[in-house]
C-alpha positions as CSV (number, residue, x, y, z in Angstrom):
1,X,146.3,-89.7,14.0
2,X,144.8,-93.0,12.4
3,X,145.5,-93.3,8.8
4,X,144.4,-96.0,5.7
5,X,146.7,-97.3,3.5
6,X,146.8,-99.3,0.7
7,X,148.9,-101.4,-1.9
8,X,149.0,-100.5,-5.3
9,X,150.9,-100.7,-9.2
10,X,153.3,-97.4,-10.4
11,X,151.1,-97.7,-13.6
12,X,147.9,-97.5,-11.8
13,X,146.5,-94.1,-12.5
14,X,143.3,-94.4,-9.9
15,X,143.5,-94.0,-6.2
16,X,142.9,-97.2,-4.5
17,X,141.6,-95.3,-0.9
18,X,139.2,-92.7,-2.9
19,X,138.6,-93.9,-6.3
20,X,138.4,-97.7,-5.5
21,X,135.9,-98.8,-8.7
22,X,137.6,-97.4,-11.2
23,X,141.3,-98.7,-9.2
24,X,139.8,-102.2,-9.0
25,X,139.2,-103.0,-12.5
26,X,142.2,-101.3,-14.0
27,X,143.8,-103.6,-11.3
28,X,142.3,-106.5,-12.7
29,X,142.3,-105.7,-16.1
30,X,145.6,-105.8,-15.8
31,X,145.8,-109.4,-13.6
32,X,148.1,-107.9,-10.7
33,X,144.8,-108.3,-8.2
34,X,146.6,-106.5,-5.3
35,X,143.0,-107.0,-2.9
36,X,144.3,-110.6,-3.1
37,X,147.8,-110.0,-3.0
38,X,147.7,-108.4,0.6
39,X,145.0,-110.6,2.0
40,X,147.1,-113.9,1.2
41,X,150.1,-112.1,3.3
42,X,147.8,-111.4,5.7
43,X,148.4,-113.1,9.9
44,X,145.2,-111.9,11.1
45,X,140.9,-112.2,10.0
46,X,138.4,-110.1,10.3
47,X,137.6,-111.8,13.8
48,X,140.5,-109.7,15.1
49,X,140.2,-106.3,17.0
50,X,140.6,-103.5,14.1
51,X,143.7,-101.9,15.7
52,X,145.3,-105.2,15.0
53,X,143.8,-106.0,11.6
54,X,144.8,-102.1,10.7
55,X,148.7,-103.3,11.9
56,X,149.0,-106.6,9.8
57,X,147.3,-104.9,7.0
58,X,150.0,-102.4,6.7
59,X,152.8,-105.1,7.7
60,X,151.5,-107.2,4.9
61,X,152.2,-103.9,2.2
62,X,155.2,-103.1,3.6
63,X,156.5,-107.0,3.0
64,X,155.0,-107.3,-0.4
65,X,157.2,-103.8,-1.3
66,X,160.4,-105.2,0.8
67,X,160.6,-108.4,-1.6
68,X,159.3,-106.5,-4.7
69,X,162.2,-106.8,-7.0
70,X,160.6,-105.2,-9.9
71,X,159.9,-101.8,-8.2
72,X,156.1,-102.1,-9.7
73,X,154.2,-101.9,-5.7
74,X,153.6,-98.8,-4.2
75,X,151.7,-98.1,-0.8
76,X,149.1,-95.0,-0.7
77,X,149.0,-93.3,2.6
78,X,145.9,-91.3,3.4
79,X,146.4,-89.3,7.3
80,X,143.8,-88.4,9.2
81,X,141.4,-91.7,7.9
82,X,139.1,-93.8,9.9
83,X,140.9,-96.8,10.3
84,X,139.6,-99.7,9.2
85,X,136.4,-100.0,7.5
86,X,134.3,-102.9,7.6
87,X,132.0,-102.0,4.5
88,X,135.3,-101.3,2.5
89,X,135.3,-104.2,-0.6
90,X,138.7,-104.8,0.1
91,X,138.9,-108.9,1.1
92,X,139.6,-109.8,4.3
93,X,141.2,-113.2,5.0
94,X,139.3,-115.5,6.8
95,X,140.9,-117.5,9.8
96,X,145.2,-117.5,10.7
97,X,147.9,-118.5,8.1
């Protein structure tokens, strides 16, 4: 079963998978800008096969929450998604760190 996730704040009341406007720009408003936060812990671009974009995406939450020392991070889970998607606003890096 493919599934999407995403990284986001405790204090965040919008979902970041299926309200992602109104998510955004209380994320930005309040400067934690978690788009950027995953994409610079991303190991992979958008040149990569999905599957493995889909895998480092999710490694690259699960590291930001491992070393989180303030407990603020959160990962959102949705089952039964589509995987990645390309049209999605969410930043993908460009090119191996």
């Amino acid at each position: 079963m493919e599934r999407e996730v995403a990284l986001t704040t405790i204090d965040n009341p919008y979902d970041p998978i299926e309200d992602y406007d109104n998510w955004r720009a209380f994320d930005y408003q309040h400067g934690y800008c978690c788009d950027e936060f995953v994409a610079r812990c991303l190991r992979t671009s958008s040149d990569f096969p999905d599957e493995m974009i889909e895998d480092d995406y999710e490694r690259a939450i699960d590291e930001i929450i491992q070393f989180d020392f303030t407990g603020m991070y959160v990962k959102v889970v949705k089952e039964g998604r589509g995987g990645v998607n390309r049209n999605h606003p969410r930043p993908l890096i460009v090119g191996a760190l």
